[in-house]
N, C-alpha and C positions, 0 to 999 in steps of 0.2 A: 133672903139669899145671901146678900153682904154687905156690909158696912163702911163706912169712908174710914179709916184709923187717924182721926183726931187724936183719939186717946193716948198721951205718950207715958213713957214708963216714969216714976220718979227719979227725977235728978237728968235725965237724958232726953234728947231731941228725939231718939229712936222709936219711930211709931212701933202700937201696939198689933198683933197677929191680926192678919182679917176675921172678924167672927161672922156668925150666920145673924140675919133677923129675920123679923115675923116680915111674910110674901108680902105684895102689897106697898112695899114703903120704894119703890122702885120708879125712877122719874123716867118718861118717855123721850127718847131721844131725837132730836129735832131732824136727825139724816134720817131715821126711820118713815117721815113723810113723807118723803123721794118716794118717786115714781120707778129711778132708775134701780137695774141690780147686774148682778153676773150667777146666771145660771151653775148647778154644781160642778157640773166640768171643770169651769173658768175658776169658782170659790175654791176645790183643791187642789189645784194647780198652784193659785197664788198663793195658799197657807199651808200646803204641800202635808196634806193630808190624804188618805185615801178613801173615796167613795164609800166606803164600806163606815168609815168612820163618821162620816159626815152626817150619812142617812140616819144613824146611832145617835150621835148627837143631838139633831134636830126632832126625833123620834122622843129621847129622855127629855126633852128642854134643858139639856146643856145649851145648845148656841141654835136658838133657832133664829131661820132665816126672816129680818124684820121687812122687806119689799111686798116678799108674797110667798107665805107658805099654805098652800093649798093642801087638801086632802080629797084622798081619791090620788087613783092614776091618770095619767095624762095632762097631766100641770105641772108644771115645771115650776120648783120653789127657784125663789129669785133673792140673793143674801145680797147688803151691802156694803161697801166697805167697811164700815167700820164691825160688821157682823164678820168679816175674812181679817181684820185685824186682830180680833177676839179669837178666832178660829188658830191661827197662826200663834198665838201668845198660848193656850190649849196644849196645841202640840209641841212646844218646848218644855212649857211645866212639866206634858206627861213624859217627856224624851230623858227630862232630869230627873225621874222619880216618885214627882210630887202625887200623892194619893187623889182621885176622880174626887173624892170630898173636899177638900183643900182646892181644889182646881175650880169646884163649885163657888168655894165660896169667894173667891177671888174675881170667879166671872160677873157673880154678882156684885161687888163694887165696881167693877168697872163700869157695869150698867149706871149706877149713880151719876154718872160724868158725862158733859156733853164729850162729842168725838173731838172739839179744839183741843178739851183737857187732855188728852188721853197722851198725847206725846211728851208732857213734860212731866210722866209718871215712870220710875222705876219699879217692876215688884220686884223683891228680894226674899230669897227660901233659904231654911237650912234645910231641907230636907222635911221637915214635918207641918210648918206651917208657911204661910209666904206674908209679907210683909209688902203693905205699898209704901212707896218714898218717893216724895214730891219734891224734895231737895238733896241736893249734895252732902251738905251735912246729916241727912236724917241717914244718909247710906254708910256715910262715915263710922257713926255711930252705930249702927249692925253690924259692919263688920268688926269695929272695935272691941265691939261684945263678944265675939265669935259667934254672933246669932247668923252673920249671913255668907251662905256659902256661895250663891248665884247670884247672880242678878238681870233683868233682862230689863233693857232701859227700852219701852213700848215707842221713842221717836225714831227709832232707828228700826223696829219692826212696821212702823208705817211707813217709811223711807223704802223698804224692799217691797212691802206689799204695793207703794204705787207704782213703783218701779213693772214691778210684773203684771199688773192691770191694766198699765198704758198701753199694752200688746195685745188684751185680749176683747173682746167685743162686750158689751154691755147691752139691755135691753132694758124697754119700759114697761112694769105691771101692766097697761093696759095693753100693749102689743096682740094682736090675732096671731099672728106666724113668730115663733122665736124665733130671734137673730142664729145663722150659723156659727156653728163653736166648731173651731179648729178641733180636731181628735174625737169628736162627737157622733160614736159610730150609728148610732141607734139615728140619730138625724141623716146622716149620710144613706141609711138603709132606707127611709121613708121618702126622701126626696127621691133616688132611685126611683122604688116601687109607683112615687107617683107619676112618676116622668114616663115610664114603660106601660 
């Protein structure tokens, strides 16, 4: 899926494009063992995607949900933070241009990284590949190149995303009844119908 960019160019701190590797080389991430998650509603809300995209995602194995993604109806996949920080870092890549292949293989370094790492990581795109940069100089040097046109420093996208999580209810994989979700019409209709 993707690579860490150790590799830097000659003469320069500026890391190398993320590349793709062989599946398999992908470390399990420790929040992945939580119990806890936030149902779809809550994940696009917080990384301000829409439903439609989310399902799509988690459908291709772009960003699937690590709590508990179920198959079949009637299971409610459960994503967790650090799966809505991914999610959110997604939908800016794609808002700037960057191609669903690019966007791939970027998701997949990020999986390499425990969730501590993940905020003192900037990706940096010109538009056709993205670049991660773990220091101020390595960004320096992108942009010095004219290699980099954006940037999105991922400690300030976990800053909004807790920010908007703190408001929304969470639940645990094992739960019988999911927690109510504000806006969650299809729950709002069954509690009804159970009640009458």
């Amino acid at each position: 899926m993707g690579t860490r960019t150790d590799v830097q160019h000659p003469g320069s701190q500026a890391p190398a494009p993320l590349e793709a590797q062989p599946a398999g080389e992908q470390r399990h991430d420790e929040e992945a063992a939580s119990s806890e998650g936030y149902r779809g509603p809550a994940a696009c809300r917080a990384a301000g995607v829409t439903y439609r995209q989310l399902d799509y995602w988690a459908r291709t194995g772009l960003v699937e949900p690590s709590v508990r993604n179920p198959s079949g109806s009637g299971n409610h996949r459960l994503y967790s933070f650090r799966d809505i920080l991914v999610l959110k870092v997604v939908k800016r890549l794609l808002d700037t241009g960057v191609s669903l292949q690019q966007i791939r293989i970027a998701v997949g370094a990020l999986r390499d990284h425990g969730v501590d790492d993940l905020a003192g990581i900037t990706l940096m795109s010109d538009g056709a590949s993205v670049y991660e940069c773990t220091s101020d100089d390595q960004v320096i040097d992108l942009m010095r190149g004219g290699q980099g046109v954006f940037g999105i420093a991922l400690g300030s996208v976990w800053r909004e995303v807790e920010g908007t999580l703190s408001e929304l209810p969470s639940e645990r994989a094992t739960d019988e009844e999911p927690a109510p979700h504000p806006g969650d019409e299809l729950h709002a209709r069954r509690s009804r119908r159970n009640a009458g």
